[in-house]
Structures are given as structure tokens and as C-alpha cells.
C-alpha positions as CSV (number, residue, x, y, z in Angstrom):
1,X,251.5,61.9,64.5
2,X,253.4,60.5,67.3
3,X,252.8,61.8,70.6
4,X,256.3,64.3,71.7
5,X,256.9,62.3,75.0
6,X,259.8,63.5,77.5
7,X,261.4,60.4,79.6
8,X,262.1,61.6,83.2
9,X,264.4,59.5,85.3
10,X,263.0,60.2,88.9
11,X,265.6,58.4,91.7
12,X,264.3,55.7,94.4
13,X,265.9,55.5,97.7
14,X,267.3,58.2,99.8
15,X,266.4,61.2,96.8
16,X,263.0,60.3,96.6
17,X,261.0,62.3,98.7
18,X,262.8,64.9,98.4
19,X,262.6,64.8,94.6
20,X,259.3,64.5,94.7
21,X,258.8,67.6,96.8
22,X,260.8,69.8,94.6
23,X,259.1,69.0,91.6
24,X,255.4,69.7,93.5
25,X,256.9,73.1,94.4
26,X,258.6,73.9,91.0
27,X,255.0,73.5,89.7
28,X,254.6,69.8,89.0
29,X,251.8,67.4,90.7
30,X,253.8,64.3,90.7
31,X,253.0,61.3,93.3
32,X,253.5,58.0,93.3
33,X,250.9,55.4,92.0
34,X,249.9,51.9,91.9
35,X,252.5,51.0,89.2
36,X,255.2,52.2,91.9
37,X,257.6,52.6,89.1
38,X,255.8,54.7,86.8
39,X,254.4,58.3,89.1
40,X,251.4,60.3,87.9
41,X,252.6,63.4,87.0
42,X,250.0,66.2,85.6
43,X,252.1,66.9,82.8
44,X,251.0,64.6,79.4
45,X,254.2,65.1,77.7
46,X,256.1,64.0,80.8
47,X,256.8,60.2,81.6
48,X,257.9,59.8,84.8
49,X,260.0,56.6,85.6
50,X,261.8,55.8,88.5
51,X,265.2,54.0,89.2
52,X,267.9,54.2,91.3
53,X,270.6,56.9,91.7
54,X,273.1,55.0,91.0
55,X,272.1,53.7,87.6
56,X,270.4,56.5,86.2
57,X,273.2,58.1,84.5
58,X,273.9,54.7,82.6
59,X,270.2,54.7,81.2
60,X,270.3,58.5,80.6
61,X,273.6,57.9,78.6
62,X,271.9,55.2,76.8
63,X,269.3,57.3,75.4
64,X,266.8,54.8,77.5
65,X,266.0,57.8,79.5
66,X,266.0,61.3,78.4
67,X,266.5,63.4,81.1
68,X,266.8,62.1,84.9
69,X,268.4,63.3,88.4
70,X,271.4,61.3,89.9
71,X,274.2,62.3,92.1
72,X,277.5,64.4,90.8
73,X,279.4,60.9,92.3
74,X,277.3,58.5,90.8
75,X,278.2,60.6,87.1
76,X,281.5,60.3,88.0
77,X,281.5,56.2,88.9
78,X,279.8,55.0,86.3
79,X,282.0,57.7,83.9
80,X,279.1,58.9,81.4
81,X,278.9,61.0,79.1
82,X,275.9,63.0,80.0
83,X,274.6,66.2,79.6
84,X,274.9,68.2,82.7
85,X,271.8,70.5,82.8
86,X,272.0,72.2,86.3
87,X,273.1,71.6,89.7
88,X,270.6,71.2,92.8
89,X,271.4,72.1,95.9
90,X,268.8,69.9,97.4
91,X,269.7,66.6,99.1
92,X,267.6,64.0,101.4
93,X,268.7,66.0,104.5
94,X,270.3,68.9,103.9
95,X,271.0,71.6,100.7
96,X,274.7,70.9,101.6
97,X,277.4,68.7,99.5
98,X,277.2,65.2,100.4
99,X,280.5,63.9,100.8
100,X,282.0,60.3,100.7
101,X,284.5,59.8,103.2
102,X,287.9,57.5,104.0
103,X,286.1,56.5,107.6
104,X,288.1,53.9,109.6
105,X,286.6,52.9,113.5
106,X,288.4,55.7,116.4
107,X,290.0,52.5,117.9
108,X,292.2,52.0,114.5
109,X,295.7,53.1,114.2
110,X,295.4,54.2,110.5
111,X,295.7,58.2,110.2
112,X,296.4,59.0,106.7
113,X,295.4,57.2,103.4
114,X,298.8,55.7,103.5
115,X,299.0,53.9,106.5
116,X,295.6,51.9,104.5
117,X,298.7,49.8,101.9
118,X,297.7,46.5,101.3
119,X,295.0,46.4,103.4
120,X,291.3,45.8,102.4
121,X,288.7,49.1,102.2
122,X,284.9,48.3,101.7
123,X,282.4,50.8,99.4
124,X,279.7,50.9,97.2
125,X,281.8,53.9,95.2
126,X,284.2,51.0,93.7
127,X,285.7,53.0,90.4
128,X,286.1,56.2,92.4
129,X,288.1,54.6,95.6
130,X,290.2,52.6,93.2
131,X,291.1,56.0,91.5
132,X,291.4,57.8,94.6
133,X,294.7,55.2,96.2
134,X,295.8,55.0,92.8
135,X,297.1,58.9,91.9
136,X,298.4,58.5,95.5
137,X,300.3,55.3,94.7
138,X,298.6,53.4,97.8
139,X,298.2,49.7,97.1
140,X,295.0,48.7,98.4
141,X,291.9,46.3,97.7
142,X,288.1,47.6,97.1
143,X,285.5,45.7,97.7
144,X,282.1,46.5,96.8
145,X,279.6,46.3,99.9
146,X,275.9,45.7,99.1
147,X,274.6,48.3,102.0
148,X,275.0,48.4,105.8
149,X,278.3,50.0,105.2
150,X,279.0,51.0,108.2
151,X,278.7,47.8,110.2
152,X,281.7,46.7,108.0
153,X,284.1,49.3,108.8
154,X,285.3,46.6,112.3
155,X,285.1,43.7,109.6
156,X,287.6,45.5,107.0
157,X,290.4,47.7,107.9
158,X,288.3,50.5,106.4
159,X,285.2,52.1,104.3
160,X,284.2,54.7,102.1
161,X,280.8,55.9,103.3
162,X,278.6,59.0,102.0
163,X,277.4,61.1,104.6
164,X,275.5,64.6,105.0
165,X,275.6,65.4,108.4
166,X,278.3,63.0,109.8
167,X,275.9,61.9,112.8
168,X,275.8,58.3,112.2
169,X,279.4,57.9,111.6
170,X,279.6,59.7,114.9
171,X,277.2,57.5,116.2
172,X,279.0,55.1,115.5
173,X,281.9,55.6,116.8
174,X,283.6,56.1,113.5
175,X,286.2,58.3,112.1
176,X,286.9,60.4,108.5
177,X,290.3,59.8,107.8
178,X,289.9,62.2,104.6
179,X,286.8,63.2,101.6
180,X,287.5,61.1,98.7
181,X,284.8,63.3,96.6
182,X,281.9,65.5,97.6
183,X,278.7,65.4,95.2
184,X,275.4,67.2,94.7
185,X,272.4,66.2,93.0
186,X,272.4,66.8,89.3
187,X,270.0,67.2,86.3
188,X,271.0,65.3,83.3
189,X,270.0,64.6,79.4
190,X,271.4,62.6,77.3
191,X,273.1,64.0,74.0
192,X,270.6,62.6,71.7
193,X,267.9,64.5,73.5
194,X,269.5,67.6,74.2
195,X,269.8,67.8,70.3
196,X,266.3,67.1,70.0
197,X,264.5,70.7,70.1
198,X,260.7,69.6,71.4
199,X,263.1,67.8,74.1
200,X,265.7,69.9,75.2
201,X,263.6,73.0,75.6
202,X,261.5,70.7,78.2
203,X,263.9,69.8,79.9
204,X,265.5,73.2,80.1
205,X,261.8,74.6,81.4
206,X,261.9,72.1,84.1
207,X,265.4,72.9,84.8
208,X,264.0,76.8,85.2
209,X,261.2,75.9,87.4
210,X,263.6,73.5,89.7
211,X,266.0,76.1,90.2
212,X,263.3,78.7,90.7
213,X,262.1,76.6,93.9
214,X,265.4,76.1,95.1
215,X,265.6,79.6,95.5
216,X,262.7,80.5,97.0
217,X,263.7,77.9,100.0
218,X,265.7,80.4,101.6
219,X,263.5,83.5,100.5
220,X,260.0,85.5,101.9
221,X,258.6,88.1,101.1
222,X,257.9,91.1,102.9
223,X,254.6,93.8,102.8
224,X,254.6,96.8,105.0
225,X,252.9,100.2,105.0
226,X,255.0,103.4,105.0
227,X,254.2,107.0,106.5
228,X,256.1,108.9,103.7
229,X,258.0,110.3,106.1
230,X,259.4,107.5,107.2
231,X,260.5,106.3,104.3
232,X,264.0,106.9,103.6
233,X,264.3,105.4,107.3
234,X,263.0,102.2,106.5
235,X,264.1,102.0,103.1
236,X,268.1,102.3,104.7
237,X,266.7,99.2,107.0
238,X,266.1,97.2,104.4
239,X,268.9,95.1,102.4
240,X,271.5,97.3,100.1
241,X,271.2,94.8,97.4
242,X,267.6,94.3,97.1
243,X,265.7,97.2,95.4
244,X,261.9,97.0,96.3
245,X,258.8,97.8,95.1
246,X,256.8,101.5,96.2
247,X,252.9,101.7,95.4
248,X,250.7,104.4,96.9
249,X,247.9,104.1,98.8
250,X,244.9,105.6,99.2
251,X,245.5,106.6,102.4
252,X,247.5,110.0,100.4
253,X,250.6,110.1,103.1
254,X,251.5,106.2,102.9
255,X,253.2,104.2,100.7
256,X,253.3,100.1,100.4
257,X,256.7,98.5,100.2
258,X,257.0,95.0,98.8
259,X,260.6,93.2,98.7
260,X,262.4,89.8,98.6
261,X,264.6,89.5,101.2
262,X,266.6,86.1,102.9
263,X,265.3,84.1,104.9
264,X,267.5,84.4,107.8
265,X,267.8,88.1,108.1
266,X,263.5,88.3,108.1
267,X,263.6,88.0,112.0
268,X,266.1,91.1,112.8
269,X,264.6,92.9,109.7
270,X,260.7,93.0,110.9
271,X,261.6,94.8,114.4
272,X,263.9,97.5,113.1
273,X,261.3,98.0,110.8
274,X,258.6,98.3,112.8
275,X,260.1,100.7,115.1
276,X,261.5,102.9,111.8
277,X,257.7,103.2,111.8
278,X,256.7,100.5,109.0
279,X,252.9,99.2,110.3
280,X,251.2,96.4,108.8
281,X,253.7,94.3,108.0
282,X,252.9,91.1,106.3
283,X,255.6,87.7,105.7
284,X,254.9,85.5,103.5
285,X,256.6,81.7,102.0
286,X,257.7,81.9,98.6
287,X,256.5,79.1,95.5
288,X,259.4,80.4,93.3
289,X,262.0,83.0,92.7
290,X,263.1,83.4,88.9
291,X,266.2,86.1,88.5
């Protein structure tokens, strides 16, 4: 009997590392080996391949590749008809959107898209630039620029970059006239696997566990000890929406009080609970988080 084998498309490039450190917190011991193309992953029916973002929708569409991650923009350049399993908000910087911008250098004169007619705009996002001046009716020509993007934008009158952060443009010296698109990373199968049901329900675990980690990124948990007394103090301290868990203790007049709470709030929360009279309280970094 043949062995049930999922294909898993794993980007080069910029999502790398950052895919790879997803995966190992969604459960997954995934690194790359000797055959830089092909990661050991501790999962049998998993085979891990790597390409790049930008064609991995085509080979996903193509049944070459059963599942993989790309960018929402590179779905929508290469127009494939994919299976669109989840959305990640993880990126290589930031969990923000990446965006791909109209950038032109601060010395030009162009400050709208139209002011761009007849004149010559550089990109790697081809399709998607071409469709972008063409609902607005602005003739222009695309060319596509094999990297280094940015050292073109003084060569041609303008470029569509992606950026996170906006630093480099910024760096420089470089101007968004306007967002042509903003993208996030994506989990995709192709049809013929998402009808297959040894397949789909794999990739729909992974899927699970992925958005479980992504979650606990901006989680911790929390462990105090309660006087009973106080414990309709502390309990008003902690979050409305959050509804924790009491244990006794021993000890007859304390209780223990675990809860999930944000990340951000954790450093206001602990001193307003320790002076509600909480003791022993305990933080801790979360693996995953599955509602």
C-alpha cells in the first residue's frame, strides 16, 4: 500500500526563517538539511519542499505541490486558483500587512498615479501594476526588475516596491506616492488535495496548530495566589473578557487563579494585582492558544 504522503511547499527567501519558526512552535521539528531543498521535518507523512514565494502558488495550482505558504500578492499575480486555507499574520519582520507601494525618489515631481502617463515604472509585481494604471486609465510601461528595486527608482521615472516597515525606502530617500495592494502570508492547497480526505484533514491540522501559535505570540499566562478575601478585588483587576480559572489550595483561606491574558496589558496588570493582595504571582510564554 502506498505510503499517504502530504507535499508541503515551504518558501525561500525573505519567509524563510520565519516559516521555519512558526512551524517549530506550532509543534513541528523542521530544519534545514544537507539537500537544502528538501528540510527534515519529524513528521513521516509530511514532505517538506522548498521554493520560492513567488512561484509557489503556480506548483500548488498544478497539483505539483499539495499544500504550500506564499503571499496573498503573489496569489493574486500569478491569478491561481488555489485553495485558500487560512491567513497568517506572520511576516519576515513584522505580523503587519506588507504592502507594495507606487514609490517615486522625494526629488520627482510626480504626485499622483496620474502625473506617471507614458512614463516607464519598474516591479517585480508585473500583472498587478499593469492592472492597477489600467482601471485608472493611466498609460504607462512595466517593466519587470530582477531585484535591487530600489536602486532603479533614479533610473525609471518610478517603482513598485513591497515594504513592511517603510525604513529603507526612507532610507533611501524615497517616496510612496500610493499602495497598489497590501498582502499577508497565506496557507494554500490545491483543489485536488483539498478533495482528497487523508490530505485535506492534514492540512487542516497544520492549519490548527499554525494559527494556534500565532495566537499565543501576543499571549502569557498568569498564576497568582489569592486570600479569599481578596478575591473579588483582584478578580475586577483582571480583564472583563477573560474568565479564569479558581482552584483551592491547601492553605484553606487561598485560592489559585490561572488566566490568559494579552501580552501588552501583563505589565500594568501584575502591579495592580499585587497590591489587590495577589502573592506569588507567576508569568509565563505561551506554545499555543486554541479557541
Amino acid at each position: 500500500m502506498a505510503k499517504k504522503i502530504l507535499k508541503l511547499g515551504i518558501p525561500t527567501g525573505s519567509l524563510q526563517n520565519a516559516t521555519f519558526q512558526l512551524l517549530n512552535k506550532a509543534g513541528f521539528d523542521i530544519c534545514e538539511s544537507e539537500r537544502s531543498y528538501f528540510p527534515r521535518i519529524d513528521d513521516e507523512q509530511i514532505q517538506a519542499i522548498m521554493l520560492r514565494a513567488q512561484e509557489m502558488s503556480r506548483y500548488v495550482e498544478d497539483g505539483v505541490l499539495d499544500a504550500g505558504f506564499t503571499g496573498y500578492d503573489w496569489i493574486v499575480e500569478n491569478d491561481s486558483d488555489v485553495v485558500e486555507v487560512c491567513e497568517l499574520a506572520y511576516s519576515k519582520a513584522t505580523a503587519k500587512p506588507a504592502r507594495w507601494v507606487l514609490v517615486v525618489p522625494n526629488e520627482s515631481k510626480v504626485k499622483k498615479p496620474a502625473d506617471l502617463r507614458n512614463k516607464i515604472v519598474a516591479t517585480e509585481l508585473v500583472n498587478t501594476t499593469k492592472k492597477y494604471f489600467a482601471r485608472r486609465k493611466i498609460p504607462v510601461k512595466v517593466e519587470f526588475s530582477w531585484g535591487a528595486t530600489e536602486v532603479k527608482a533614479r533610473l525609471v521615472d518610478a517603482i513598485v516596491e513591497l515594504t513592511e516597515t517603510g525604513s529603507s525606502l526612507q532610507a533611501n530617500n524615497l517616496r510612496i506616492v500610493d499602495t497598489i495592494m497590501t498582502s499577508t502570508t497565506r496557507f494554500i492547497a490545491s483543489r485536488k488535495a483539498w478533495q482528497n480526505k487523508f490530505k485535506r484533514e492534514k492540512i487542516e491540522n497544520i492549519a490548527i496548530l499554525l494559527n494556534a501559535a500565532i495566537d499565543a505570540r501576543s499571549r502569557v499566562g498568569l498564576k497568582m495566589n489569592v486570600k479569599k478575601p481578596d478575591l473579588k478585588k483582584v478578580l475586577k483587576i483582571l480583564p472583563a473578557e477573560k474568565s479564569p480559572t479558581i482552584s483551592s489550595l491547601a492553605q484553606a483561606d487561598y485560592v489559585a487563579i490561572e488566566v490568559i491574558v494579552e501580552d501588552k496589558v501583563e505589565r500594568e496588570l501584575v502591579p495592580a494585582l499585587k497590591r489587590a493582595g495577589a502573592s506569588g504571582i507567576i508569568t509565563y510564554p505561551l506554545n499555543k492558544v486554541i479557541h
